[in-house]
N, C-alpha and C positions, 0 to 999 in steps of 0.2 A: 925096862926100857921106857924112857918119857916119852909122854901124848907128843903126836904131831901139832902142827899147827892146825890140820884140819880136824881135829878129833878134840884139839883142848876148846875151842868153838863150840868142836858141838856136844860139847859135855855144859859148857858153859849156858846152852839154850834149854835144857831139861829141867826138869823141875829138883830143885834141891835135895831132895829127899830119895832122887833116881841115880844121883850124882856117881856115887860110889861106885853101884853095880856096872851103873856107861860107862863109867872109868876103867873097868875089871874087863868087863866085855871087847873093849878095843884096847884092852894093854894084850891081852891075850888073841889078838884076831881069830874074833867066834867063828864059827861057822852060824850062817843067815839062811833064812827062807825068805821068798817074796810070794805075797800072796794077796789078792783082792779080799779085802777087809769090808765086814758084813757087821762086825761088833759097833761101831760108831756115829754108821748112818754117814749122809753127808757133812757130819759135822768136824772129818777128818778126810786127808786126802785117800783116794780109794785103793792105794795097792801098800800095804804093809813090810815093812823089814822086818822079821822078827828073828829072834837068836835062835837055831834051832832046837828042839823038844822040851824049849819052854814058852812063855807067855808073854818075855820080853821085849816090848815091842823098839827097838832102834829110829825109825821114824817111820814116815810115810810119803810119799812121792804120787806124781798125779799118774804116772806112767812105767809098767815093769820097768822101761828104759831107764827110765830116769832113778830109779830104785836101783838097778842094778848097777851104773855109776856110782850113785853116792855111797853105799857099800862099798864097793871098789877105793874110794877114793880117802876111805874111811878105813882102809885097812881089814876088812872083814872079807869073808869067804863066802860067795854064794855057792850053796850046794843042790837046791832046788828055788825054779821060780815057776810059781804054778797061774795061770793065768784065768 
C-alpha cells in the first residue's frame, strides 16, 4: 500500500539513510511506544515515538499529546505511552 501523504513528508524529513526502514515502519503500521527520552538531553524534543522492542525512534514531540497524534496521524499504533 503507498505512503500517505502524511507519511511520504515524513519519510521525506529523516535522514537518508533512515529512509527505508521509516518507510517499512509506516507501510506496515508499527506498533509505537511513547516515552520521555533521557538519551538526547535537551537537545531533542522530550517525549519519544519509538517502534516498539526496538530502538527505532519515529520522532519526538514536546508533549505525550502531541506524540500520540502524530502517531495517529501517521498511521501507527500506540500500544503504550509511559509518562
Amino acid at each position: 500500500m503507498p505512503l500517505s501523504v502524511a507519511q511520504a513528508n515524513h519519510v521525506a524529513k529523516v535522514f537518508p539513510e533512515c529512509r527505508a526502514e521509516m518507510t517499512d515502519f509506516l507501510e506496515a503500521g508499527a506498533q509505537v511506544v511513547i516515552y520521555k527520552q533521557d538519551e538526547c538531553g535537551s537537545d531533542v524534543l522530550p517525549y519519544a515515538i519509538a517502534v516498539a522492542g526496538t530502538a527505532f525512534w519515529i520522532d519526538c514531540c514536546e508533549t505525550p499529546g502531541e506524540a500520540t497524534a502524530l502517531a495517529s496521524s501517521l498511521g501507527l499504533r500506540v500500544v503504550a505511552a509511559l509518562r
